[in-house]
Structure formats: C-alpha cells, structure tokens
matplotlib code that plots the C-alpha trace (Angstrom):
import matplotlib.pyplot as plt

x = [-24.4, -27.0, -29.3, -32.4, -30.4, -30.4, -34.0, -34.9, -33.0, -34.9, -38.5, -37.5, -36.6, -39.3, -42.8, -41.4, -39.2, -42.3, -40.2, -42.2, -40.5, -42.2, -41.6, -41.5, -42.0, -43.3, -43.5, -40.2, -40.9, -43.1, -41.5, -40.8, -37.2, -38.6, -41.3, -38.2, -36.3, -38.9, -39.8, -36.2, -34.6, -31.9, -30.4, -30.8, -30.4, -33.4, -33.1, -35.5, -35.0, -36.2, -33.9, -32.0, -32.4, -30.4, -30.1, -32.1, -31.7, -32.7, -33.8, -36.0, -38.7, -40.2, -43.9, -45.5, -42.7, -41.0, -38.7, -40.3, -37.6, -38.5, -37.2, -37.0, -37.0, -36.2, -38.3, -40.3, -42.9, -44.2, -43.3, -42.5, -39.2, -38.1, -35.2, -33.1, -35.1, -38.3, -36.3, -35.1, -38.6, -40.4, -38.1, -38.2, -42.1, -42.1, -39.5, -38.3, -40.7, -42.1, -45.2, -46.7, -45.9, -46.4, -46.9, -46.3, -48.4, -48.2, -51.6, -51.2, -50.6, -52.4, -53.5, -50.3, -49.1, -52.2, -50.4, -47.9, -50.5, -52.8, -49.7, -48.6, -51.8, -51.7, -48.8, -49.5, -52.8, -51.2, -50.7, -51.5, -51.6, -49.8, -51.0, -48.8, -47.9, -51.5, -50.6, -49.3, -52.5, -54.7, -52.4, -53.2, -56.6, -56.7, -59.1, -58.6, -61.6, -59.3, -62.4, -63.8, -60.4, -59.7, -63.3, -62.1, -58.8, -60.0, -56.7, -56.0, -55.2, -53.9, -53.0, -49.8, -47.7, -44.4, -42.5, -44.5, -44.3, -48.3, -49.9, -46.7, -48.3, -51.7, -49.7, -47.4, -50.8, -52.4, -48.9, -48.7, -52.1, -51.6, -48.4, -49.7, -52.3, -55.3, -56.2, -56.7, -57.3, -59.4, -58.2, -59.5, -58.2, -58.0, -56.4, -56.8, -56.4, -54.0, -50.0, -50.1, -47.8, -49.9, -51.3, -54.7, -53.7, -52.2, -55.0, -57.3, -55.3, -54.8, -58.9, -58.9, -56.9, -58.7, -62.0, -60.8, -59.2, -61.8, -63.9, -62.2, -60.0, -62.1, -60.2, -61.8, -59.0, -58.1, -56.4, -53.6, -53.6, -52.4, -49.4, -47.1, -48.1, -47.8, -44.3, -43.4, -44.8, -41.8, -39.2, -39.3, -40.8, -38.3, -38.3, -37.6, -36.9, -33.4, -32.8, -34.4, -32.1, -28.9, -30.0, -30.5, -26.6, -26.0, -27.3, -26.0, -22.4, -22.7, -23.3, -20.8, -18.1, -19.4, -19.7, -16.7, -14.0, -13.7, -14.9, -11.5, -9.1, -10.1, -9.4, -6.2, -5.0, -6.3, -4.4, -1.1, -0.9, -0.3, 2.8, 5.4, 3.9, 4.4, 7.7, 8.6, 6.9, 8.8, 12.3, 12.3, 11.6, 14.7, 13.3, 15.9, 15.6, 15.1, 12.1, 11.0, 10.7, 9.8, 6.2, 5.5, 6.8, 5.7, 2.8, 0.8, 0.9, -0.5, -3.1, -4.0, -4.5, -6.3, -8.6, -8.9, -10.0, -12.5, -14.3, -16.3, -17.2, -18.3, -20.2, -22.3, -22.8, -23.4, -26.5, -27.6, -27.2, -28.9, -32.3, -32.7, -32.3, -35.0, -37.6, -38.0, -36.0, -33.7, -35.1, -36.7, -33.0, -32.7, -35.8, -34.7, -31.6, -33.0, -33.8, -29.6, -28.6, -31.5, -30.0, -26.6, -27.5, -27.2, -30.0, -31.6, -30.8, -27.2, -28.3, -28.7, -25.7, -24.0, -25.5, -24.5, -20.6, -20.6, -20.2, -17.9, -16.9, -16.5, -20.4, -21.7, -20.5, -21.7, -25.0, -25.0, -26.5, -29.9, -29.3, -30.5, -29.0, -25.5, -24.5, -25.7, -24.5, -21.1, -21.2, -22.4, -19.5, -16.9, -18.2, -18.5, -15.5, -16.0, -18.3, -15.7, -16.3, -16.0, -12.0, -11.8, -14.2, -11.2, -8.9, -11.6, -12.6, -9.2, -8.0, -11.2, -10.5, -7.0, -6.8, -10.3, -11.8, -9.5, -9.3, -10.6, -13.6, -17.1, -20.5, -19.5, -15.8, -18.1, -20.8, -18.5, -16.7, -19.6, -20.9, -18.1, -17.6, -20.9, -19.7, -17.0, -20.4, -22.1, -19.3, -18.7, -22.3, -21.7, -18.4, -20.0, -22.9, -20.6, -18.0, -21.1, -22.4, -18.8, -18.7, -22.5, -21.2, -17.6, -16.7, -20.2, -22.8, -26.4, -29.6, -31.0, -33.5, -36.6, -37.6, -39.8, -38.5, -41.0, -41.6, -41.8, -44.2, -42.6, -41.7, -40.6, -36.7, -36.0, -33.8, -32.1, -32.2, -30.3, -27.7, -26.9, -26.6, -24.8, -22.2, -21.7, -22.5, -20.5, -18.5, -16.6, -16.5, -14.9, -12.8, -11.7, -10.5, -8.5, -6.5, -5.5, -4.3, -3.1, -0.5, 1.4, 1.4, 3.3, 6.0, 6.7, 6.2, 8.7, 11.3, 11.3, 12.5, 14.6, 16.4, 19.4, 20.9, 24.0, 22.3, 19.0, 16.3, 14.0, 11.5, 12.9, 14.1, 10.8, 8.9, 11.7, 10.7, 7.2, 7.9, 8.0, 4.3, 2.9, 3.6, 2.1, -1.2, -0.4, 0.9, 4.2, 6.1, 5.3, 1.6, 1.4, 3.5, 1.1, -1.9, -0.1, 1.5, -2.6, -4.2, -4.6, -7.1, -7.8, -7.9, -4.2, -2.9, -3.2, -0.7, 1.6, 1.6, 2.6, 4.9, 6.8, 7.3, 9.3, 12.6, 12.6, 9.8, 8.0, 4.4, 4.1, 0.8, -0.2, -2.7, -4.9, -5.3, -3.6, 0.0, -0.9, -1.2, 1.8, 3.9, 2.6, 3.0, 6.9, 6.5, 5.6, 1.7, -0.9, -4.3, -4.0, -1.8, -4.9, -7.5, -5.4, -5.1, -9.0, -9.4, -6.7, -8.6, -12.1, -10.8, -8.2, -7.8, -10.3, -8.7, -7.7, -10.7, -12.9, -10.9, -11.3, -15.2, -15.1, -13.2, -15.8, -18.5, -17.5, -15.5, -13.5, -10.0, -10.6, -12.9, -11.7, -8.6, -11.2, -12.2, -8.8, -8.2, -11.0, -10.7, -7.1, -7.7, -9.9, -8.3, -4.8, -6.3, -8.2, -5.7, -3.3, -5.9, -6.9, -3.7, -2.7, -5.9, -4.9, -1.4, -2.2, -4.3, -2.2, -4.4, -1.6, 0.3]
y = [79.5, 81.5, 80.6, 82.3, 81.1, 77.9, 78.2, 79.5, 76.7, 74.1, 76.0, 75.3, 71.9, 69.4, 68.5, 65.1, 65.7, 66.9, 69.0, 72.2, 75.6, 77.0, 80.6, 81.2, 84.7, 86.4, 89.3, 89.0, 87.2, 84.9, 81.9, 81.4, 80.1, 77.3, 76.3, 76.3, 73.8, 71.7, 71.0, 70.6, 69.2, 72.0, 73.9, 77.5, 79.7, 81.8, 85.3, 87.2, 90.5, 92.3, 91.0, 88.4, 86.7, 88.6, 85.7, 83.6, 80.0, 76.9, 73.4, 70.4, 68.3, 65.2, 65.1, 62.0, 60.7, 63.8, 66.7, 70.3, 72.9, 75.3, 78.7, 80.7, 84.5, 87.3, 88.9, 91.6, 94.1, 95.0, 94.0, 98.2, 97.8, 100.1, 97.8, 95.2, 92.4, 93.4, 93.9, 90.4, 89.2, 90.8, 90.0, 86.0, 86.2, 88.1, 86.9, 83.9, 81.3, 79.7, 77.0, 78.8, 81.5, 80.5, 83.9, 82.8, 84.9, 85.5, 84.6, 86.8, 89.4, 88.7, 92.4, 93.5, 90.6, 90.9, 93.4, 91.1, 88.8, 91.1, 92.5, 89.1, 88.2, 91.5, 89.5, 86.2, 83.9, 80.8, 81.7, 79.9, 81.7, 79.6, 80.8, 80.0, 80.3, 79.2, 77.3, 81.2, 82.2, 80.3, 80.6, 84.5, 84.1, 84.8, 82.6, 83.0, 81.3, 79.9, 78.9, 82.4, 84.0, 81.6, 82.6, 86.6, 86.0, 83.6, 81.6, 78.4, 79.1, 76.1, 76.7, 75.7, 75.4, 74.5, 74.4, 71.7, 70.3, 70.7, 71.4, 71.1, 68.1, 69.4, 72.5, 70.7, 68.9, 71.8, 73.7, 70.6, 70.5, 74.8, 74.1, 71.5, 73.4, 71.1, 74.4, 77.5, 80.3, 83.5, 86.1, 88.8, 92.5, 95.5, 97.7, 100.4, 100.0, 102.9, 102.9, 100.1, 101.9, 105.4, 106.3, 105.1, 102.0, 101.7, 103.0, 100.6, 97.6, 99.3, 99.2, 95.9, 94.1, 96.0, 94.7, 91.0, 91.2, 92.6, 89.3, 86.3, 87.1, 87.1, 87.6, 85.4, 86.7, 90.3, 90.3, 87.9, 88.8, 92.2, 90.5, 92.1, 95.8, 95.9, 94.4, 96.8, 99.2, 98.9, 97.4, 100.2, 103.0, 106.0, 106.1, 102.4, 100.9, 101.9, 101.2, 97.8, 97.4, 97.7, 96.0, 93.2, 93.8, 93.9, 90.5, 88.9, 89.6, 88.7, 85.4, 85.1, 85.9, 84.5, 81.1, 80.9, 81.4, 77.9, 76.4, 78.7, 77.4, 73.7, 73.7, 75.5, 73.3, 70.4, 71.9, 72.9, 69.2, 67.8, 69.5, 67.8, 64.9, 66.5, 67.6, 63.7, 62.4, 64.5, 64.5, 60.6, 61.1, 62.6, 66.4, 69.0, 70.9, 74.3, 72.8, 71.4, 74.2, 76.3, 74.0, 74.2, 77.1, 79.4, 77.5, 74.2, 77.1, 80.0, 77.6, 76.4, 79.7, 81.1, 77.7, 78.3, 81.6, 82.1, 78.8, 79.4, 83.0, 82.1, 79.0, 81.2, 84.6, 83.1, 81.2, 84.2, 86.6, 84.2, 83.4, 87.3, 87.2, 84.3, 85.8, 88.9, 91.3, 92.9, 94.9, 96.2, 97.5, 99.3, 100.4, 102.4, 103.4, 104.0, 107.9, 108.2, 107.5, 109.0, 112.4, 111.0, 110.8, 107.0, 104.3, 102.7, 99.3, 100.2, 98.9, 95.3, 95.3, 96.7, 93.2, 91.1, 92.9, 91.4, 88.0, 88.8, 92.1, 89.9, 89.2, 92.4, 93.8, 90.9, 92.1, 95.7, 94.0, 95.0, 98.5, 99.4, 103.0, 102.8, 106.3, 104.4, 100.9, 102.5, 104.4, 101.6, 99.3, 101.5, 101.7, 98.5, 97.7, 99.7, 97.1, 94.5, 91.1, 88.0, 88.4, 91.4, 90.2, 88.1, 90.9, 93.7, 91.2, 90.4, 93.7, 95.3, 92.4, 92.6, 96.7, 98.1, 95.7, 93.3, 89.6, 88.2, 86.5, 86.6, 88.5, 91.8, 91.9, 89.5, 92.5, 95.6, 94.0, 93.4, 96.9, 98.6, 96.3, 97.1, 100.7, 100.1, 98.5, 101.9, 103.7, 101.9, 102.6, 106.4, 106.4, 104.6, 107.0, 110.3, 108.8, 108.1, 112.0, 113.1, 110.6, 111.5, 115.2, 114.9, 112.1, 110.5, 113.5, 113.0, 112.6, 109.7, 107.1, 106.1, 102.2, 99.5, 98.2, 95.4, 94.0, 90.8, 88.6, 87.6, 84.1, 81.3, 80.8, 76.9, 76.0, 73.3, 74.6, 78.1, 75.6, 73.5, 76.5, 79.0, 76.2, 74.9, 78.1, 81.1, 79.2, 76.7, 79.0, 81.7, 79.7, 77.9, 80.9, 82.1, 78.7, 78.7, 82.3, 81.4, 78.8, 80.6, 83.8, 82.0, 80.6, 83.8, 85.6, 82.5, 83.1, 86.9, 86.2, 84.5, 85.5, 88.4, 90.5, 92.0, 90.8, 92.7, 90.2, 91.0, 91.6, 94.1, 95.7, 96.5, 97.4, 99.7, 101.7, 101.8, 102.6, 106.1, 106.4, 103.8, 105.9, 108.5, 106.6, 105.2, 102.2, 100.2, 98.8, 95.5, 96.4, 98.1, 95.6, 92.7, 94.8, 95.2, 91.1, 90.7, 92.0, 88.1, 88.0, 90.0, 86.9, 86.8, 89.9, 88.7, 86.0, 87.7, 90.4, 87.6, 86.0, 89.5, 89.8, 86.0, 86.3, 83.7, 84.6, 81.2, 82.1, 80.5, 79.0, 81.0, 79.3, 83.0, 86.2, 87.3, 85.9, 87.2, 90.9, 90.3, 89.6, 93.0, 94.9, 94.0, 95.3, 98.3, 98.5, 100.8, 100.9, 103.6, 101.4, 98.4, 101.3, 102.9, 99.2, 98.8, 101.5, 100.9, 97.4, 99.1, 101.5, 100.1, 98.5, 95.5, 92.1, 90.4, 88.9, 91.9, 93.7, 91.2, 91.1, 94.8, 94.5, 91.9, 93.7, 97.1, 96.1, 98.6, 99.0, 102.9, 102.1, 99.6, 101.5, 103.9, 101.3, 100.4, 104.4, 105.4, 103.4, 103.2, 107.1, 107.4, 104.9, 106.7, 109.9, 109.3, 107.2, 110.1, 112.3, 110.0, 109.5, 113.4, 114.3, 112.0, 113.0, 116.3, 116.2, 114.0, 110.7, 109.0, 106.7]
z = [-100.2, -97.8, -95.7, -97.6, -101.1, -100.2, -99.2, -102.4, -104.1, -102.1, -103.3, -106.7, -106.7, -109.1, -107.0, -107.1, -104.4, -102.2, -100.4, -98.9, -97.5, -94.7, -93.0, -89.5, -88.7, -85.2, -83.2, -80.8, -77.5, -78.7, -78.7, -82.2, -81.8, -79.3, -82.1, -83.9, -81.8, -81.0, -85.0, -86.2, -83.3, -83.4, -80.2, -81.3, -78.6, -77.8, -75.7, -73.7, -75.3, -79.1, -82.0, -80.9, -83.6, -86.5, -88.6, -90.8, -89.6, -91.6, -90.6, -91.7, -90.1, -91.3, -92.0, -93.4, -95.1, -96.5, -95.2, -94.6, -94.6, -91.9, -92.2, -89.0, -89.8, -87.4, -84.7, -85.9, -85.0, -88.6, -92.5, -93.1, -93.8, -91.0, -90.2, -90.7, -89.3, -91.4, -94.3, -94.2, -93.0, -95.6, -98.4, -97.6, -97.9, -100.7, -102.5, -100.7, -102.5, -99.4, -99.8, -96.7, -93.6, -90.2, -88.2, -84.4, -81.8, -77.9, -76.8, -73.7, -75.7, -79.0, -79.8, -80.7, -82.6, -85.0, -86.2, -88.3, -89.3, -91.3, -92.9, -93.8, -95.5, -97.2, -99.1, -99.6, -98.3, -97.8, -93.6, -90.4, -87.3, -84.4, -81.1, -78.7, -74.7, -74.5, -71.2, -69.8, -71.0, -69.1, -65.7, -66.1, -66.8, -70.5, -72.9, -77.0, -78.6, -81.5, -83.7, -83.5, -84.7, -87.2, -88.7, -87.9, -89.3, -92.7, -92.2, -90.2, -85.9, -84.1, -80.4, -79.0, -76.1, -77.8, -74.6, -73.9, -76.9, -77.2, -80.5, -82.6, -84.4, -85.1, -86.3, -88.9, -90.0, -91.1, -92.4, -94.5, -95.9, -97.1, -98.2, -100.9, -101.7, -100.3, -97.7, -99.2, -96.9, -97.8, -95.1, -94.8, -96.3, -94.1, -96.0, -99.1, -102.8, -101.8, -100.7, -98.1, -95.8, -96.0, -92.4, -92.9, -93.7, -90.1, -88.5, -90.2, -89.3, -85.3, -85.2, -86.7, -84.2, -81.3, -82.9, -83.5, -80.0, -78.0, -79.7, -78.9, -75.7, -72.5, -69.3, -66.5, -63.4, -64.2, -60.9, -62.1, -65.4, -64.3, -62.5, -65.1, -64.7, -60.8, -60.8, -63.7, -61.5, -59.3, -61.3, -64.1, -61.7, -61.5, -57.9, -56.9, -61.2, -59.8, -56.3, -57.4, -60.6, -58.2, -55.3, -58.1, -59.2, -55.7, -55.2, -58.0, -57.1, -53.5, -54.6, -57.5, -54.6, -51.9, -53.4, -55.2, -52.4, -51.6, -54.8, -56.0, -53.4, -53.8, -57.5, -56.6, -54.3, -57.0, -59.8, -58.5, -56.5, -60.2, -61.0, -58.9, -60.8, -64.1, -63.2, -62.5, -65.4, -67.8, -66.3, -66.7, -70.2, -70.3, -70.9, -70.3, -67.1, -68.9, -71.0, -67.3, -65.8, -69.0, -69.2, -65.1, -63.8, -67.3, -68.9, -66.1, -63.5, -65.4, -66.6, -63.3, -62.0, -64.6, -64.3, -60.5, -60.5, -63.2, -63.4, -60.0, -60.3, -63.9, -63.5, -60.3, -62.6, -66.0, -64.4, -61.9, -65.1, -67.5, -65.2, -65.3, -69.0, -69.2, -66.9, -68.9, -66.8, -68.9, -71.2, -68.2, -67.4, -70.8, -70.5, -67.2, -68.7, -72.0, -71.0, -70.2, -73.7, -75.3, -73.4, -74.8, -78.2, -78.5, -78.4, -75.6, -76.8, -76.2, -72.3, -73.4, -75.5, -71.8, -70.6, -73.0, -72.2, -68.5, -69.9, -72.8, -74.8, -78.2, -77.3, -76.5, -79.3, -81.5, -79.6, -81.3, -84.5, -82.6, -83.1, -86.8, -86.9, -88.1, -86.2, -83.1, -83.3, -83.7, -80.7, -78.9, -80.0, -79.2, -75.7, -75.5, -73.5, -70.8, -69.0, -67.3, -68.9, -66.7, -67.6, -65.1, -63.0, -60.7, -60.8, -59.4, -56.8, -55.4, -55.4, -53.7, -51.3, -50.4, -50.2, -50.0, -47.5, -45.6, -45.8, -42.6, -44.4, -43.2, -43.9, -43.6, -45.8, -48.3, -48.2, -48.8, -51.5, -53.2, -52.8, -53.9, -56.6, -57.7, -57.6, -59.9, -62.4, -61.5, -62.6, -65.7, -66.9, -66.1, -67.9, -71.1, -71.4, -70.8, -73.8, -75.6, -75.1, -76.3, -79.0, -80.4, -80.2, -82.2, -84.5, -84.5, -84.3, -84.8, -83.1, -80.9, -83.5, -82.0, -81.8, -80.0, -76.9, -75.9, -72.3, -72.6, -69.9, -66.9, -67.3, -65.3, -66.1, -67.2, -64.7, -66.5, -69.4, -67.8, -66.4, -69.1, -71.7, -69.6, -68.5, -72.3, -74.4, -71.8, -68.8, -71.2, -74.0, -71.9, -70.1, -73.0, -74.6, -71.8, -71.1, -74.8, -74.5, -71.0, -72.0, -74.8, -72.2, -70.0, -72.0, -72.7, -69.5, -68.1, -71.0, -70.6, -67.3, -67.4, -70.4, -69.4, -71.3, -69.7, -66.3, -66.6, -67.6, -70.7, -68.3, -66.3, -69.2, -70.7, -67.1, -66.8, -70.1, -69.3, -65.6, -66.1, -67.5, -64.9, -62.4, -63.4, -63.6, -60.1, -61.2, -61.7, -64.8, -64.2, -64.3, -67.4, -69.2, -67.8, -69.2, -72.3, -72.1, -71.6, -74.7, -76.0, -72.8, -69.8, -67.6, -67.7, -66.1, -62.7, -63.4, -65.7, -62.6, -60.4, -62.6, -62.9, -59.1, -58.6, -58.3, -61.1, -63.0, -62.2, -60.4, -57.2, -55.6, -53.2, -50.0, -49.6, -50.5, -48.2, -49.1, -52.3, -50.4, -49.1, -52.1, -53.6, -50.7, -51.0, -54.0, -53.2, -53.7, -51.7, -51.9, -54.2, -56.7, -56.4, -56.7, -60.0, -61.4, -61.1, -63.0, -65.6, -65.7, -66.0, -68.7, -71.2, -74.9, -75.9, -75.9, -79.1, -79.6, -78.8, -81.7, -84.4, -83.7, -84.1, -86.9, -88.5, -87.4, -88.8, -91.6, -90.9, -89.1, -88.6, -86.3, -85.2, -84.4, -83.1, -80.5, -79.2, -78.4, -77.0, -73.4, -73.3, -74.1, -71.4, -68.7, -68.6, -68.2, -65.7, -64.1, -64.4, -62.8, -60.0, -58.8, -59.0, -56.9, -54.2, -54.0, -54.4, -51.2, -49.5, -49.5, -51.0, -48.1]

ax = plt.figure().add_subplot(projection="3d")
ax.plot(x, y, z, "-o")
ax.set_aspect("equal")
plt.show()
C-alpha cells in the first residue's frame, strides 16, 4: 500500500482511535524535511537544492497520549499543478483527508513563500503557518512580527528554529488543537469568484504577499542581510561565476588526492599483510591448493585493492562535495550552466543531476526525477554517464599520475594532476551538453521548458551531520557495492587465466579477439576486455587490467605507483595508451547498476538500450579519432 493510501486509510479510521493526519507542505529550502526529522524521529535525508524530495514520506509523533501521522509532501513553489511535485501536493490536500496542513515558510525569505500559503487556504482553512530559520533571521537582521501575520494571515503562525529543535512543541500544540477541531481559523481570501488559476488571480495574491510582507518584516542590518546578493554577485557573475566554479573543482580535487596517497598505501600495506595468513589458515584446513590460490590470488587481492584505493578518495570527496551541497552552492552551479543546456535544448536542472553523477551514476540518474518534462529528463539520463562517478575517479588519478605528470610526489606533481584532472571534469561537462544538443535535435527533438530554480540562503554546512551521512549514506554504500562486485570479478578474472585451452589461456584468447579494435582506439586487448570484465562496476578495471598482465593471472601488491608504471610499461603502454584509456573510461557503457536504474526509471529497455549506446558510441569514436590525430602528426612515441 502507498504512502498517501495508507494516509488516507489512517484519516478514516473511527474518532476513537484519536488519530490525526497532518500535511507538511513548503516552499523547497525551507527546512521542511528537518521539521520532519525532528517530529518523527526519522533520518530522511534533506538536500540543498529544488525537489529533492520526490516522494511522499510518512511518519508519526506522539502528542498527549496519541499518535499524529505526519505526512511530509514535496517541495513546491505553487498548488497549479504545473508539475509533479504540486500535483502530488495539491492532490493530498485536497483529496488526501488530512485533519490540518502545516505550510512551512523561510522567514528570511517569507515573501515568496506566501505564495503557497494563500493558495493552501484557498483549499482548506484548517492551516498553520510554521515560520521557521527564525534563528537565520535574526543573524541577518530580519524581524517577522508573528502576531501581526497571524492577524494578516487569519490562521495560526508559530515560529521555529527546528534545527534547534526550538518551537517544535508549541507547533504540535497548536496543530493538535486545529486538527480536533477546538481552533478554527478564518483566513483570509484573495482571490476571485472566477477560475482560481486565471491571471488576475496571480496578480492579486503577488500584491497580497508584497502587502503582508512589507508589514511584519522589518530589516534592522540591511548591510548583512544583503550577504547573499554580494557573494552571488561573484559566484553566479558571468565573468568570475566561472573561474570561481572551477577553482572550487580545482580545490576539491586537490584535496581528495592529496590526502589520500598515504591514507591508500597504509590500508594497502594493511590488507595485503593478511593473506599469507589466509593462505595458512586455509591450507591447514586441508583446502586444495587450486581453491587456495583461486580465493587470494583471484578474489582477497582484488578486494583489497579495490578497498585501498577508493575508501580514501571517497571518504575526502563525499564530505568536500556534500558541505557545498549543504551550504547552498550548487544550484548556484546549474544556475551558471543553466544558459548551456538551455542553448542545448535540455533543462538547467540537468547541472545538479551532473552533481549528483560525481558520487554515483545509479544516483544521478535517480536525480533526474527533478526534471518534470519527459523530453528532458530523458536526455538528461542518457547523458548521465558521462560524468566519472567515484568508480573512475582512481583510475583517472593514477593514470594522469603515472604518464601525464611523474611520480616524484610533492606540491607541484600533486598540483598538475589535479588540474588536468579537473580538465578531464571540464571536458565531460562539454561532451554531455554537445550529446545533449545532438540528442535534443534527432531522437529527442523539442524545445527547452522553463522552471524555477531557487537560491537557496547560504547556510552554515553541519559538520557532523555532513560526516556522518556522507560516510554511511555514499562512502559505505559505494564501496559496499564495489567489494561485492569485486570478489566474484576476480574468481573469474583468476580462473580465465589460468584455464588453457591448447596452451593459450581464456584470457588471452579473448584480448586477442578484441585486440584488433583496441588498437584502433589506442588501447590494448587486455584493456578493453577489463572495461568490458568491468560492467558489474567501474571500480574494478584497474585490477582486472592488472590481473591480465601477471604471468599467472594472480594481481600482485604493488609498494607505489611507480612499480605499477613499470609493469605497464613492459607491457607496452605510452602516454598516449593512459591518455586513450582515460577517455575510454570517461566515455563508455553505464555499469550494471546504472542500467537497471535506468531501466526502472524509464520503464523502458529502448532507452535503456539507448543509454548503453550512446557513450560507448561516443567513447570509441573519439578514441579512434584521438589516437589517429596523434599518429597522424607524429605525437605518438
């Protein structure tokens, strides 16, 4: 049963159960979710950007004695039905039997988020305005005279700071008392007898907020309170919005690599010291020297490299990534790069669901739910994939390393790595908005939608809050995923081999059929079949590459990069085979678990299918064209 069924069953339920429903709803940004939390005691995670909240999400809380079933509805700017989120929202309060609607408002920003609450009371009276952020309010400056709105408004205000946890209870009081019926509110009408979505109705509702606002907001330090605008004034200007944005980028990987060198090699060195005593431990249990072999050489080593050299750069990015998420400065990003895809025919939302990508494809295109035209949303989930998630992330950073920059350590090799792999991130933003130009001009014609993008208040990120969820909601879960991929991968990497037929291993065999091709796109057999071996997860190519070059087919631990340089370079690789395999890595198929959430998503396995060509499309031929160019001109060593 549904979340809003199971809502409406609880609404119907004899009085003598004195259980109440009560709506949530709110502008997005305004802390609704953490009102949310706080009253049901459930961890739901709350973004920093419009419509993160698809969903309608149920939970109780105990008032005097009896449960209140708290219904949080999505983010929305209006009840007009112009998308998915106020089609849901209006529906529940319409339809949805709740005892009363709690409309959540931004009191540092309470003229725009009158808007929803004169349309909800156009619907039902039984409301109560929450105003929170009250304690952001009064650090900028900003006084809302709560009596003097509630006599405005008709309907109950309480103000709140529910981070704090302040107001909650005085809140729940009052919800209590509408719900039951011992408050009636008379709020006041602004609109017509007329259609209620005609054009003067708008107008008169505009004016009325103005008026209410420009009566119970006074603005004691103007200076402060116009924080916001100056730093928008660089972060979103066209001159510096962009320098700033990849400076920022810049930044961000700098540290991810820089702190997790030795973080990497520890755990190495950690992880591999174990399997002399795994090998002891099972050969005197009698286990067969094959099957010894076959579970540390294939499967304990693969796991401990893939452990080794994604945990660090993931538990650094996921927290650098997630405190500019929390202090409100993403949607300044696809607000820069909102003008790109408009040109491209595809939404300006299609930038956040670029961000969401870094830390997982499966997520970001998850993420396109935010993006209400179907045309659009499409496009943006089959270009999806061409923003490296944390997967690639290790393999782009070693290879920039070993045959781009050098690896004698310090500042200035830590430095141009990072530049150039922020490059290769400049270049993957380029590529996705040219594919989504072609896409928005062939199979999926049409014209850009308009929307709302909102810029949210800066905000103080919650450091603990930003560790704790990006190590348990993105790091593990990431991780996690690739170490159960990880293990089965090389079982079989190990057993292709070492298994011959007529002295060739299977192996062999197969990176000889696909040898041809590879080196066409400046690659090797062994490369292509690891990308190919590495559809389950991207964080496994690396190894499987490895693996592929042993003499055995057992991966080896190697002390630096530098050994690991060496071991491709007897295998014949030259900067232009690392530079062609960054590519390939940039541009190729989605992992497994990317294309079942498309899949899902779409409900469809044309596009799906759809999704799996387009970058692998893409990748080879630019590959192919890449390393043609260079050998054309003689760059090639």
């Amino acid at each position: 049963m549904g979340i809003e069924e199971e809502a409406v069953r609880v609404t119907r339920r004899e009085e003598t159960s004195r259980e109440r429903v009560v709506a949530l709803a709110g502008n997005p940004n305004v802390g609704k979710s953490t009102v949310f939390n706080k009253l049901t005691g459930l961890r739901q995670h709350t973004g920093n950007w419009p419509g993160k909240t698809v969903e309608v999400a149920l939970g109780k809380h105990r008032l005097d004695g009896r449960n209140i079933n708290l219904v949080d509805l999505p983010g929305t700017y209006s009840l007009s039905v112009n998308s998915a989120e106020e089609e849901i929202a209006r529906e529940f309060i319409c339809n949805g039997g709740a005892d009363a609607v709690v409309v959540i408002v931004d009191a540092t920003c309470l003229e725009r988020n009158l808007n929803l609450v004169l349309q909800t009371v156009e619907i039902t009276d039984r409301v109560v305005v929450c105003v929170n952020l009250m304690d952001e309010a009064k650090k900028k400056g900003i006084r809302v005279d709560l009596e003097l709105l509630q006599q405005r408004l008709g309907i109950p205000v309480v103000g709140t700071s529910a981070r704090n946890g302040v107001g909650l209870e005085k809140l729940m009081d009052t919800v209590g008392l509408v719900a039951d019926g011992k408050l009636r509110p008379t709020p006041i009408r602004v609109r017509s007898q007329g259609d209620s979505s005609s054009e003067s109705d708008v107008v008169e509702i505009v004016k009325a907020c103005e008026r209410i606002f420009q009566e119970v907001v006074s603005i004691d330090n103007k200076e402060y309170a116009g924080r916001d605008r100056k730093i928008d004034r660089l972060l979103t200007s066209k001159t510096t919005g962009y320098p700033v944005m990849i400076l920022l980028l810049f930044v961000v990987f700098w540290i991810t690599i820089t702190g997790a060198n030795y973080p990497s090699q520890l755990l190495s060195h950690v992880l591999f010291s174990f399997e002399p005593l795994l090998q002891k431990l099972m050969t005197s249990l009698g286990a067969p020297e094959g099957l010894v072999n076959l579970l540390t050489e294939g499967g304990y080593r693969t796991l401990a490299w893939v452990v080794s050299v994604m945990l660090p750069p993931m538990a650094i990015f996921f927290p650098l990534f997630t405190l500019l998420e929390d202090c409100g400065y993403l949607p300044r990003i696809a607000f820069n790069l909102d003008n790109f895809f408009r040109k491209a025919c595809a939404h300006g939302k299609q930038a956040l669901t670029m961000c969401m990508g870094f830390g997982c494809n499966a997520a970001g295109v998850i993420g396109c739910r935010i993006i209400d035209s179907p045309r659009e949303r499409l496009i943006a989930i089959i270009t999806n994939n061409f923003v490296p998630c944390n997967g690639r992330f290790p393999t782009l950073i070693a290879l920039i390393t070993m045959f781009l920059v050098g690896t004698s350590g310090g500042f200035l090799q830590s430095a141009v790595s990072t530049l150039m792999l922020t490059g290769i991130i400049v270049l993957a933003v380029s590529v996705t908005i040219v594919t989504s130009r072609i896409l928005s001009k062939t199979l999926l014609r049409g014209e850009p939608s308009s929307f709302y993008l909102e810029l949210p208040p800066y905000r103080r990120p919650q450091i603990g809050r930003v560790i704790v969820r990006s190590i348990l909601d993105r790091t593990l879960y990431v991780l996690g995923r690739a170490v159960v991929v990880a293990l089965p991968a090389g079982l079989i990497i190990w057993v292709f081999a070492n298994t011959h037929i007529d002295g060739i291993s299977i192996l062999n065999w197969s990176a000889d059929i696909l040898d041809p091709l590879a080196r066409l796109m400046g690659l090797d057999g062994y490369i292509l079949l690891a990308f190919i071996l590495g559809f389950p997860a991207n964080e496994i190519v690396v190894p499987i590459i490895i693996m592929s070059y042993m003499s055995k087919g057992a991966l080896i631990e190697l002390d630096s990069l530098a050994e690991l340089r060496a071991l491709f370079v007897e295998n014949g690789w030259t900067w232009l085979t690392a530079a062609c395999t960054m590519l390939f890595s940039l541009m190729h198929w989605p992992c497994s678990t990317t294309c079942l959430t498309i899949r899902k998503e779409t409900g469809s396995t044309k596009w799906t299918l759809v999704s799996f060509l387009v970058p692998t499309v893409v990748g080879v031929v630019v590959c192919i064209t890449f390393a043609t160019v260079v050998r054309t001109f003689g760059f090639a060593p």
